[in-house]
C-alpha positions as CSV (number, residue, x, y, z in Angstrom):
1,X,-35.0,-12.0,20.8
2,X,-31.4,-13.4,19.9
3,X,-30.2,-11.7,16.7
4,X,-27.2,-12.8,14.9
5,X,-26.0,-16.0,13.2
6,X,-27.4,-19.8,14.6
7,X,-24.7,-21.1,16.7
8,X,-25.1,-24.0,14.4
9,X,-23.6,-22.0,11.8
10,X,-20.5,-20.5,12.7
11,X,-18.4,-17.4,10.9
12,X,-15.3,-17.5,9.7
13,X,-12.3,-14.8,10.5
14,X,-11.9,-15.5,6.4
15,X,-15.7,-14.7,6.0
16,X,-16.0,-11.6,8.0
17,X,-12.5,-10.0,5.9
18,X,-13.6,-10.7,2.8
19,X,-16.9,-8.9,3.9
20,X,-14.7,-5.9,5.0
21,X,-13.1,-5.9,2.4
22,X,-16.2,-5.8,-0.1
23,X,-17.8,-3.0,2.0
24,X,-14.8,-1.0,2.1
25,X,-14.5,-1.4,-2.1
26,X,-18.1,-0.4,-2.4
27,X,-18.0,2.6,0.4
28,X,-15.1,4.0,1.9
29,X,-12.9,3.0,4.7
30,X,-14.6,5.7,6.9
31,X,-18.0,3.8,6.7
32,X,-16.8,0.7,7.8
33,X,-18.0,-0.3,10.8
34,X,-19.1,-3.1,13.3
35,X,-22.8,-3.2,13.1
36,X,-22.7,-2.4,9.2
37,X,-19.9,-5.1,8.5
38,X,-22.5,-7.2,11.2
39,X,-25.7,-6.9,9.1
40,X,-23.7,-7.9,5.9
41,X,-23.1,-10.9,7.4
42,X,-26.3,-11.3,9.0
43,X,-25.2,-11.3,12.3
44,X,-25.3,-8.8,15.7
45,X,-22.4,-6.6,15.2
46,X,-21.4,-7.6,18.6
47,X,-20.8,-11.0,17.8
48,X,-17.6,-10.1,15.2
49,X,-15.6,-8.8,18.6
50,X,-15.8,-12.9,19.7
51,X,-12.9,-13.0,16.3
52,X,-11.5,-9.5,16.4
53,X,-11.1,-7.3,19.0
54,X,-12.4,-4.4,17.3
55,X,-12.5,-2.2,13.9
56,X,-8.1,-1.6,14.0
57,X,-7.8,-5.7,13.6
58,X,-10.0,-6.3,11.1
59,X,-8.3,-3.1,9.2
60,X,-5.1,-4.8,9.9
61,X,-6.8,-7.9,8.5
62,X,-7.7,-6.2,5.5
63,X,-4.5,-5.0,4.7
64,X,-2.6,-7.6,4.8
65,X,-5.1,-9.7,2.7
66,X,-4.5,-7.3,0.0
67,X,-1.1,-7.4,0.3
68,X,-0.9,-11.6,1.0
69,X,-0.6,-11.9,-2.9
70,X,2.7,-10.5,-3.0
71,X,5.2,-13.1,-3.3
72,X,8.8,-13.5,-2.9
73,X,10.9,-13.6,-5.6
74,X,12.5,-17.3,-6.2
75,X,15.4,-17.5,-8.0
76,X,18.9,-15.5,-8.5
77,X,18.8,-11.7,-8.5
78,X,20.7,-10.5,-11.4
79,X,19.9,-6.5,-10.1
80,X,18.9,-5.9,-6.5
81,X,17.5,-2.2,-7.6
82,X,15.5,-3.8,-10.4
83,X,14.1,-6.1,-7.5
84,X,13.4,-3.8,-4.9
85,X,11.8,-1.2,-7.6
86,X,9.3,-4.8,-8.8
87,X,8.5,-4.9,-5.4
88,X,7.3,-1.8,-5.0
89,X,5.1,-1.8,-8.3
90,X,3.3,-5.0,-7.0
91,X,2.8,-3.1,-4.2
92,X,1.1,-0.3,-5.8
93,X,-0.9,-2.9,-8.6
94,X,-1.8,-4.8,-5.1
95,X,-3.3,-1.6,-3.8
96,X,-4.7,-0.6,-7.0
97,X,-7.2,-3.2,-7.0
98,X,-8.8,-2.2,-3.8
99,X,-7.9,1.1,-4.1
100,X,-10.4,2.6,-0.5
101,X,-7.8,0.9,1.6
102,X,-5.0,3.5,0.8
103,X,-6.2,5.5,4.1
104,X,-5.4,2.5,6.0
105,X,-1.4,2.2,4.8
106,X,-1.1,5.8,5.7
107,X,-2.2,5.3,9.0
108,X,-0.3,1.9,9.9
109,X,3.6,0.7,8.5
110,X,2.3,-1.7,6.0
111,X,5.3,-3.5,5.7
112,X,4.7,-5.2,8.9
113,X,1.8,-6.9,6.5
114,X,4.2,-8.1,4.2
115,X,6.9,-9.4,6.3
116,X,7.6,-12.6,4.1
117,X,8.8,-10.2,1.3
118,X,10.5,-7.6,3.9
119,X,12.5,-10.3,4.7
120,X,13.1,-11.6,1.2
121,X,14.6,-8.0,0.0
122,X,16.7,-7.8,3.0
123,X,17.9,-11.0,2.2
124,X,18.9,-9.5,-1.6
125,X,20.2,-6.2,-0.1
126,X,22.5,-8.1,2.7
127,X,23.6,-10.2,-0.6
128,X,24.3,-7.0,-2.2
129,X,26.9,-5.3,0.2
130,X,23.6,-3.1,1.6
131,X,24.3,-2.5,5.7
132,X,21.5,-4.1,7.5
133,X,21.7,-0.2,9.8
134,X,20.4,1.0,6.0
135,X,18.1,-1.3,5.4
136,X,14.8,-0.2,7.3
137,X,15.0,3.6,6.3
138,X,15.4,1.9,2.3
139,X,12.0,-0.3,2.8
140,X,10.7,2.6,4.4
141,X,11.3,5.0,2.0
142,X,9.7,3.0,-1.1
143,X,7.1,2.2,1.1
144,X,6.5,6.2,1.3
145,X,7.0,6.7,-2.6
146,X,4.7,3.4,-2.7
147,X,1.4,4.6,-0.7
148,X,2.1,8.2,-2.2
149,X,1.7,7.0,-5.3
150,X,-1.5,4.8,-4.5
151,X,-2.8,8.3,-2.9
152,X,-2.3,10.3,-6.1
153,X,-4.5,7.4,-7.8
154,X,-7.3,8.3,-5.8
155,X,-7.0,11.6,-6.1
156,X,-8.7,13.8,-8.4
157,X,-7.1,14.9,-11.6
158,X,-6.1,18.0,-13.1
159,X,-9.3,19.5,-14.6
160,X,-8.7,21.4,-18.3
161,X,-10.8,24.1,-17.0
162,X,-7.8,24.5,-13.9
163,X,-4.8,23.7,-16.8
164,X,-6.0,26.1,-18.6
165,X,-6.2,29.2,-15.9
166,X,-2.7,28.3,-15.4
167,X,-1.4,29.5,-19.1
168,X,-1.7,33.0,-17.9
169,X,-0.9,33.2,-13.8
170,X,1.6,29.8,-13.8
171,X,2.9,29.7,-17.0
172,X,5.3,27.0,-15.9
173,X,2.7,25.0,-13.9
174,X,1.1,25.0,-16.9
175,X,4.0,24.0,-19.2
176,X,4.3,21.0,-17.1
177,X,1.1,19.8,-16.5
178,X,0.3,20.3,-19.9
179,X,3.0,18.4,-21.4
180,X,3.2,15.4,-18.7
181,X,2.5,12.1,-20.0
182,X,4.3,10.1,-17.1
183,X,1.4,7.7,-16.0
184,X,1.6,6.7,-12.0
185,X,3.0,3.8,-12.1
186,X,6.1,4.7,-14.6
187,X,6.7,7.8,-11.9
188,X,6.7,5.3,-9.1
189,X,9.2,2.6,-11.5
190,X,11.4,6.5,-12.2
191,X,11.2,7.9,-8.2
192,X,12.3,4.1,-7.0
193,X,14.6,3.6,-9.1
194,X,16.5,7.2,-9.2
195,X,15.7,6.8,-5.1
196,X,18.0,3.7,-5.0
197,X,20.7,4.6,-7.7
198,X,21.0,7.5,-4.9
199,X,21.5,5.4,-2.1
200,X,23.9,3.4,-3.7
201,X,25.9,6.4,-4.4
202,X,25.6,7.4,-1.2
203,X,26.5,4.4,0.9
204,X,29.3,3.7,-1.9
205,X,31.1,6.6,-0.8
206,X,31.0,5.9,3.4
207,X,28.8,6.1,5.8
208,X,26.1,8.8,5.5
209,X,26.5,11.9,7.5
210,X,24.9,12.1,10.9
């Protein structure tokens, strides 16, 4: 007995991401897999390897659906920080929407996703007096304070019952915690943006040290 889809109606590559996608929102990307993602669709799991060639490309897929609805700027750049810290928070709002495939930028550069607006803020920071030898280790570095961010989304949160053991053991621990009321994405708009005013110090005053 065949299972799968008719041949006279054939899947989509579209189709069988956006069914990732919704299986990973619902469980987890660790229980994605081929003949799950296969009986979603309705189809043998070993017909999805005639459009991907396995479980990594149709992560890949995923991300950079996600991240497809990040566009380049158009228009005059008045602050190249200001940009590149922008970027970064639609990034993280990008992320925060499908929040399970944070695993997946750990485990991949997902810039490489994103290359339209890679190449757009190189563009600004070759405009801005950046060196292009700089310019990598910059992306790469929001793109760190980026996915961290995303991860301390989905992690758990302080519990009061843990603040308050603190007061005693940790009294500084506890000061802190108890008194933050930075939300994640004004501490990823603060670590950018303190990041970048650093490098432009930095790279203002020569050529980093080897």
């Amino acid at each position: 007995m065949t299972r799968g889809r008719p041949a006279s109606s054939p899947i989509s590559r579209e189709a069988i991401v956006e069914a990732a996608l919704a299986l990973v929102d619902a469980n987890g990307m660790a229980n994605l897999s081929m003949r799950k993602l296969g009986a979603e669709l309705g189809i043998d799991g070993s017909s999805l390897y005639h459009y991907f060639s396995g479980k990594d490309e149709i992560i890949d897929a995923i991300t950079a659906r996600v991240l497809s609805h990040i566009r380049p700027h158009t228009g005059p750049i008045d602050d190249w920080k200001t940009y590149l810290v922008e970027t970064c928070l639609k990034v993280r709002r990008a992320v925060a929407v499908h929040p399970n495939i944070t695993p997946a930028l750990t485990a991949r550069r997902q810039w490489r996703f994103g290359l339209a607006v890679f190449e757009d803020t190189a563009q600004v920071m070759s405009a801005n007096g950046i060196d292009p030898a700089y310019q990598l280790v910059i992306w790469e570095s929001l793109d760190a304070l980026t996915v961290g961010s995303a991860l301390l989304t989905t992690s758990a949160a302080w519990a009061t019952s843990e603040i308050a053991a603190f007061e005693s053991t940790f009294p500084a621990v506890y000061e802190a915690v108890h008194a933050d009321r930075v939300d994640e994405e004004t501490a990823l708009e603060l670590s950018a943006r303190a990041f970048l005013t650093g490098i432009e110090v930095v790279l203002g005053s020569g050529r980093p040290q080897q």
